[in-house]
N, C-alpha and C positions, 0 to 999 in steps of 0.2 A: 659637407656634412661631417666626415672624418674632425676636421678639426674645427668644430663647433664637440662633436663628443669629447674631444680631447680637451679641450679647454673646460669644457664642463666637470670633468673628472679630476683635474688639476684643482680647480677651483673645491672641489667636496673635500680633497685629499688634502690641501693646502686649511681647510678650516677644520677639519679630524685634528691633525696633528695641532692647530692651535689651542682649540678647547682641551685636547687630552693632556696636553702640556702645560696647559696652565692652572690644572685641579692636581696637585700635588699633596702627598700626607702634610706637607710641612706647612699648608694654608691655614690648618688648624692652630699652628704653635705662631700665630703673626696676628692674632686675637688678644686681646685683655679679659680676663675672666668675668667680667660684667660686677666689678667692684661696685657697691652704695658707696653714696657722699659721705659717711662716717669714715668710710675705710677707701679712698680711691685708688691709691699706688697700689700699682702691679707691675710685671714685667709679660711681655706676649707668651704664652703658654701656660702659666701660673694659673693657678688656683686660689693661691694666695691674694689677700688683700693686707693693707697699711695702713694707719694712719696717717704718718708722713713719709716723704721722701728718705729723712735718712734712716727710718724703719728699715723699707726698703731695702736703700741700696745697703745696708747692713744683712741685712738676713740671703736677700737674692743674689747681690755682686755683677748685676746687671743693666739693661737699659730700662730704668725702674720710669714709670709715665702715669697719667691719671689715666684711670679704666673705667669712670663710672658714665 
């Protein structure tokens, strides 16, 4: 019975720390800011949209991607 608890408890404590660990502030900045088709390029955290690429990577200096 002891270790039927113990395993059980290992197992809750073992998926805590997965979940807690994996909701991080920084999940937010690994988003594109939901650019339209006129303006796609963005970089993860931006707010900013582009028209083109080298919009982009001219104003950002980043890892400029379509967001829309």
């Amino acid at each position: 019975m002891k270790k039927k608890l113990r395993f059980s408890l290992f197992i809750a404590a073992f998926v805590s720390i997965m979940v807690f660990n994996h909701c991080t502030e920084d999940d937010g900045l690994t988003v594109c800011a939901g650019c339209t088709s006129d303006a796609p390029w963005s970089v993860p955290g931006s707010t900013n949209c582009y028209q083109s690429f080298d919009d982009c990577d001219a104003s950002e200096r980043g890892d400029c991607t379509i967001c829309d």
